[in-house]
N, C-alpha and C positions, 0 to 999 in steps of 0.2 A: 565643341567649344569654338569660339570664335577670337581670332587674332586682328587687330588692325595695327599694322607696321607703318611708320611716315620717317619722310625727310623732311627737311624746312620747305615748307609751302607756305608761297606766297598767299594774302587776301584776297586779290584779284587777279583776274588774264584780261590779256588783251582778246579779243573776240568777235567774229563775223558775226549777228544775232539779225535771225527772222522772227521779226515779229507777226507778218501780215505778208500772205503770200501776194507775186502780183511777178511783174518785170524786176529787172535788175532796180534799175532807178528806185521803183516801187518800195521794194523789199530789204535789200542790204540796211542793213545800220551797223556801222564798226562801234564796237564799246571798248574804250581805252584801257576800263576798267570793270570787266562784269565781272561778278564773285564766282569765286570759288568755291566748286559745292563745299559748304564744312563737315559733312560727313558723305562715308560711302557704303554703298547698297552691297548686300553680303555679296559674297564672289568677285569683288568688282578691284578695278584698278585705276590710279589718277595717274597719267601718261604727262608729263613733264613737255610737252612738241617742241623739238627742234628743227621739226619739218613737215608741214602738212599742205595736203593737198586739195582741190576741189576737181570733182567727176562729175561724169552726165548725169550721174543719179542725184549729184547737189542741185543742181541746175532743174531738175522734174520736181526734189520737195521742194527750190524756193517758189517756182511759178504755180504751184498746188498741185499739179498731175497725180502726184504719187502725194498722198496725205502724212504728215505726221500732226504731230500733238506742237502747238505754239507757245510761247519763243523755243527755239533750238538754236543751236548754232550748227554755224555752217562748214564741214569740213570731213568727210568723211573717211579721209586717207592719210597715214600721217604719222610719224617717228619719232621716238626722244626715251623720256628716262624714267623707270615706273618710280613716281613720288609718293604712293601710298599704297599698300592693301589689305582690303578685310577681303579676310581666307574665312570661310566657314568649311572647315575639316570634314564636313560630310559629302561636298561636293569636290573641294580643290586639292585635296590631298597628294595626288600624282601629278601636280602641276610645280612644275620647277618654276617659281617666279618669286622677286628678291627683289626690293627698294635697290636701287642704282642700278637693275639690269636692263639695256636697250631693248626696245620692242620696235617692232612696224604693224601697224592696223591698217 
């Protein structure tokens, strides 16, 4: 069986979004408002950030070094408050994780 638990979530975040790898100037675009995904991928969690951070490894996928899939945003590190989750019970069972409890990634 499959559960998807939520709090009020917003339509948008605000957002670091690569579109096109290159240099900083190049690549950066801030979105005041990019969407929020409207659903979530089994196993998965929508993390609320009240604090995130960018690392060398942000900095190698924005210039392309290390490839990902485009757009992404940009942030790899980062804290706040789980706002949603689809548990698929075949996987997450042993996983204590609950709408309103703090995480760090």
């Amino acid at each position: 069986t499959t559960t998807t638990t939520t709090m009020s979530i917003p339509n948008t975040m605000k957002a670091v979004v690569i579109k096109e790898t290159g240099t900083a100037q190049e690549a950066l675009t801030f979105d005041p408002s990019y969407p929020v995904p409207p659903t979530l991928k089994p196993n998965t969690v929508l993390v609320k950030n009240e604090y995130s951070g960018l690392n060398f490894i942000d900095t190698y996928h924005r210039s392309g070094l290390y490839k990902r899939n485009l757009p992404f945003i940009l942030g790899t590190e980062g804290g706040g408050i789980i706002a949603a989750i689809h548990k698929n019970n075949n996987n997450v069972d042993d996983v204590d994780l609950n709408v309103g409890d703090r995480v760090i990634y």
